[in-house]
N, C-alpha and C positions, 0 to 999 in steps of 0.2 A: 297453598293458593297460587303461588307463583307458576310451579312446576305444572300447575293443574292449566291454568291460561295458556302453558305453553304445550302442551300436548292437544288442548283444542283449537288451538292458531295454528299449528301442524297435520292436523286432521282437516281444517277446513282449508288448507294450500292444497293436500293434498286434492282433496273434493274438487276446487275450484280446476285445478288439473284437468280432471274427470270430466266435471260438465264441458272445457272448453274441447274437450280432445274427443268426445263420444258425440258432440253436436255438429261438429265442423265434421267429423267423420260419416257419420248419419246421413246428413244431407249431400256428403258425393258419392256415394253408393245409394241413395233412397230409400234407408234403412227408419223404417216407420219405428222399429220397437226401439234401436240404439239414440235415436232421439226424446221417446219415451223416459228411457232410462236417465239421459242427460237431464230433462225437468225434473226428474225423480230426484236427482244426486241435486240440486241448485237448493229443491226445496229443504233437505240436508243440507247443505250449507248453511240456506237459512236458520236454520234451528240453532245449528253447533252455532251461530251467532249471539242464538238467543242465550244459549247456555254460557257463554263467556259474559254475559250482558248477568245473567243470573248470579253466576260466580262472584263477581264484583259488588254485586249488592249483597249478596250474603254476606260477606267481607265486611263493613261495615257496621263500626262498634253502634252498641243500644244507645240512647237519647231517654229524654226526660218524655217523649211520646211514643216511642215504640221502644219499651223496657225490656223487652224479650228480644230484640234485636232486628233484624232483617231473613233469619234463614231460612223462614217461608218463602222468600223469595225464588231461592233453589227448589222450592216445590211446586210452587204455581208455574215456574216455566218447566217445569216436570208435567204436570197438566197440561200443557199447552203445547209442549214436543209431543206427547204420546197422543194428541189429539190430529193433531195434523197428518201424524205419521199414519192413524188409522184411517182418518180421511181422503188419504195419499194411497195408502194401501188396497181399500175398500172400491176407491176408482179404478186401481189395475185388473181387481178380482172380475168386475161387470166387464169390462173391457178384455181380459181373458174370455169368460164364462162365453160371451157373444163371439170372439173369437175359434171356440170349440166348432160352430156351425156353419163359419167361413174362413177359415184359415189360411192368410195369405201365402203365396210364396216368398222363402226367404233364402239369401243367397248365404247357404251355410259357413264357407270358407272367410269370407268378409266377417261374419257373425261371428267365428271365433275369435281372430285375432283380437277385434276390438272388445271383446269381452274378457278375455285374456289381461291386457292390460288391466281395464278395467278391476277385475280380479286383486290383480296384484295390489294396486292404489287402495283401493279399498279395504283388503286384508292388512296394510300396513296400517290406514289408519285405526280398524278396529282396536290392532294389536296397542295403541299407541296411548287409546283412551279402558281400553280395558281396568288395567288395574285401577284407576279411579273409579270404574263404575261400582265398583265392590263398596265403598263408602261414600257413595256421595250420589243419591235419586235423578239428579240435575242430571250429572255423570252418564248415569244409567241410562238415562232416555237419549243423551246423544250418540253413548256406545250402543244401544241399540237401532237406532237410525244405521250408522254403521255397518255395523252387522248384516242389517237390512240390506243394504246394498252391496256387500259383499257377497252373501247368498242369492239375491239376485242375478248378481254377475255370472256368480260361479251355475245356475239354474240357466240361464242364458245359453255358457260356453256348453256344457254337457248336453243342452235342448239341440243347440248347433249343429255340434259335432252326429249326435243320435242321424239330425236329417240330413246330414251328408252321405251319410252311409246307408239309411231308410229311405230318403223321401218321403216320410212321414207328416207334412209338416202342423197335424196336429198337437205333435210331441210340447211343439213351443205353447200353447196354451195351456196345456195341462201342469207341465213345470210351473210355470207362473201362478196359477190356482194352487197349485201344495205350498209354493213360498210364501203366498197370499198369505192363508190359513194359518201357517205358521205365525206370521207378522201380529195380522191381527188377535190371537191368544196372546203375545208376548206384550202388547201396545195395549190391550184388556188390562193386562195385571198391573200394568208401571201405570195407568188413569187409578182403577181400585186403590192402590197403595197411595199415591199421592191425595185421592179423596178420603180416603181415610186418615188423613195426618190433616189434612183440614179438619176433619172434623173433629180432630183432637180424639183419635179413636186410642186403643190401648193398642201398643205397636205390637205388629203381628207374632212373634218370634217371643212372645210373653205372656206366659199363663196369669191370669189377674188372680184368681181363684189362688194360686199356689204362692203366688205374694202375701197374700194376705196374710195364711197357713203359713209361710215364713216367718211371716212378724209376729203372730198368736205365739209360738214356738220358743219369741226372746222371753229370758229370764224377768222378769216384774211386769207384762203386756199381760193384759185380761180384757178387753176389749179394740177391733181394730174399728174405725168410722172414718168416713170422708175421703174414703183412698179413691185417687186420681190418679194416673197413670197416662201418660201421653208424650208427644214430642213435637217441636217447630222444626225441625230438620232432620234429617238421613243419621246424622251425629250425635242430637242435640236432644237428651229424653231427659223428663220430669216425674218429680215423685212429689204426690202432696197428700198427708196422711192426718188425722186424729185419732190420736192412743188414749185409752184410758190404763193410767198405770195402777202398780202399787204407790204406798205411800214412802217413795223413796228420798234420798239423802240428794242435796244438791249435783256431790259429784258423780252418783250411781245413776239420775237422771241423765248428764251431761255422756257417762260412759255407754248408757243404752243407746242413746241417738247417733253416736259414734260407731257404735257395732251396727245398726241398722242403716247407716251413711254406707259402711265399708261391704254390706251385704247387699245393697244396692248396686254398687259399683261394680263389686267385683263378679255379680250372678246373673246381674241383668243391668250391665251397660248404663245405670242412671247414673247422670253428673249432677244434676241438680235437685236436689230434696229441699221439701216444706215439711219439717215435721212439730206438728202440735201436741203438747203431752197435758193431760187434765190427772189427777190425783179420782182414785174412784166417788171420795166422800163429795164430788160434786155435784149442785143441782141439776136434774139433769135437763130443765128447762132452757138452761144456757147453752145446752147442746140440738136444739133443735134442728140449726142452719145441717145438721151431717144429713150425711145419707145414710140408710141401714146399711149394716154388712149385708152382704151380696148370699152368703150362704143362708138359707131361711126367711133371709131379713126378720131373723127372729132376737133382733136389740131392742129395746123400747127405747133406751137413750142415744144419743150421738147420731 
C-alpha cells in the first residue's frame, strides 16, 4: 500500500510537470493541439488523484457495517477513471475526425520538442505505475490513463516530425484517430471488468463449469449446489459452496473442506471460502434456498 501511494504521488508530480510545461509552452508558440494535450494530462492528474483517494479507502480494515471491507472502493474509482478517460478520449476522436476536413497549420519543429519531453515524462510515469497495474484494477486504470498520454505524446512527435518533412498536415488527425481507437477498446475493457465485479460476476480468468467438475472429482462430494463465485476487489475472490457429501467421519469431513480450501487457493486464486456440507440422508426440503447445478440443472435437491 505504501509503495503503491508513492508510485502514484510520483506519477502525478510528474503529470503536473507536463500540464504546467506543455500549457505555458502552447500558448507562446499558439499551439492549439499542445494545449489540448495539457487539459488532457490535468484530467490524468485528476484521476491518479482519485486513485490514491481509492487506494486509501481500500486500505481500511472491515466494520460491524461493511464486513467485506472497503475494496470495492478500488473498483468504483476503476469505473470512474475509465469513464472519464473514454469521455476524454471520445472528445479528441470528434475533435480529430472534424479536424481531417480542415486541418490546421502546425509549426512542426516547436511540435517536436515539446512532445519530446512530453514523451519522456510520461513514459516514466507509465513505467512507475506499471507493475502495480498487474494486481490492482484501481492501478490499471491510472497506468492506463498514463499510457494514454504517453502514446499520445509519442503519436504527436512522429505526426510532427512526418509534416516537417511532408507538409502533410493531415498526418496530425489521423495519428490522433488511431490512438483514439486504441484508448477507447482499452477504457471499454477496464469499465466491463470493473462492471462486472459489481455485479459480482464470476471473475473472468475462471471457468465456473470446471469448478464445479473439480469439486464432483473430491473423494466423498456426490452433489455440488449453491456455488458462488465472485470477488470485491482485483485481489480479493470468494467461494461459497453446498456439498452434499458421503456420510463421513468428523475429521474426513474437516480433511475434505481442507483439500477443497487448498484447491481453491492454489488453481484459482480464492482466499476466502463459505463451504457448507449436508450428509446425503438429508431432507431435501431444507435444501431449497440452493440453486441447481449449472450442468443440466438436472438436481432436484439443493
Amino acid at each position: 500500500m505504501k509503495n503503491t501511494v508513492k508510485h502514484l504521488a510520483i506519477a502525478i508530480s510528474i503529470n503536473i510537470v507536463i500540464v504546467v510545461f506543455e500549457a505555458a509552452f502552447g500558448i507562446l508558440i499558439g499551439s492549439l493541439a499542445l494545449i489540448t494535450d495539457a487539459l488532457h494530462n490535468l484530467f490524468d492528474v485528476a484521476s491518479m488523484a482519485l486513485s490514491v483517494l481509492g487506494e486509501k479507502i481500500a486500505s481500511r480494515e472491515c466494520d460491524f457495517q461493511k464486513t467485506y471491507g472497503y475494496k470495492r472502493a478500488e473498483i468504483i474509482i476503476a469505473f470512474v477513471n475509465g469513464s472519464i478517460l473514454l469521455a476524454v478520449v471520445l472528445f479528441i476522436l470528434i475533435k480529430s475526425v472534424q479536424r481531417l476536413f480542415h486541418p490546421g497549420v502546425i509549426k512542426a519543429p516547436h511540435m517536436i520538442f515539446a512532445a519530446t519531453v512530453a514523451l519522456l515524462g510520461n513514459g516514466l510515469a507509465t513505467y512507475v505505475l506499471e507493475r502495480d497495474a498487474r494486481r490492482n484494477l484501481n492501478l490499471k486504470s491510472a497506468w492506463l490513463h498514463s499510457l494514454h498520454d504517453a502514446l499520445f505524446s509519442l503519436g504527436v512527435m512522429v505526426g510532427a516530425v512526418m509534416i516537417h518533412f511532408s507538409g502533410l498536415y493531415i498526418i496530425d488527425p489521423v495519428i490522433s484517430i488511431a490512438l483514439a481507437v486504441f484508448i477507447i477498446y482499452e477504457a471499454y475493457k477496464l469499465i466491463i471488468e470493473a462492471v462486472n465485479i459489481l455485479m459480482d460476476s464470476v471473475p473472468g480468468d475462471i471457468d465456473f463449469d470446471m469448478v464445479r467438475k473439480d469439486l464432483l472429482r473430491m473423494e466423498g462430494v456426490r452433489e455440488v449446489n449453491d456455488l458462488h463465485i465472485w470477488q470485491t476487489g482485483a485481489e480479493n475472490r470468494l467461494l461459497t459452496v453446498h456439498l452434499k457429501i458421503d456420510d463421513l467421519s468428523e475429521a474426513k469431513r474437516i480433511e475434505l473442506i481442507h483439500k477443497i480450501q487448498k484447491l481453491a487457493l492454489d488453481k484459482y486464486r480464492i482466499h476466502h471460502t463459505t463451504i457448507q456440507t449436508a450428509p446425503l440422508h438429508i431432507v431435501d426440503q431444507y435444501c431449497r434456498h440452493c440453486n441447481l447445478s449449472i450442468e443440466g440443472r438436472d438436481s432436484d435437491a439443493g
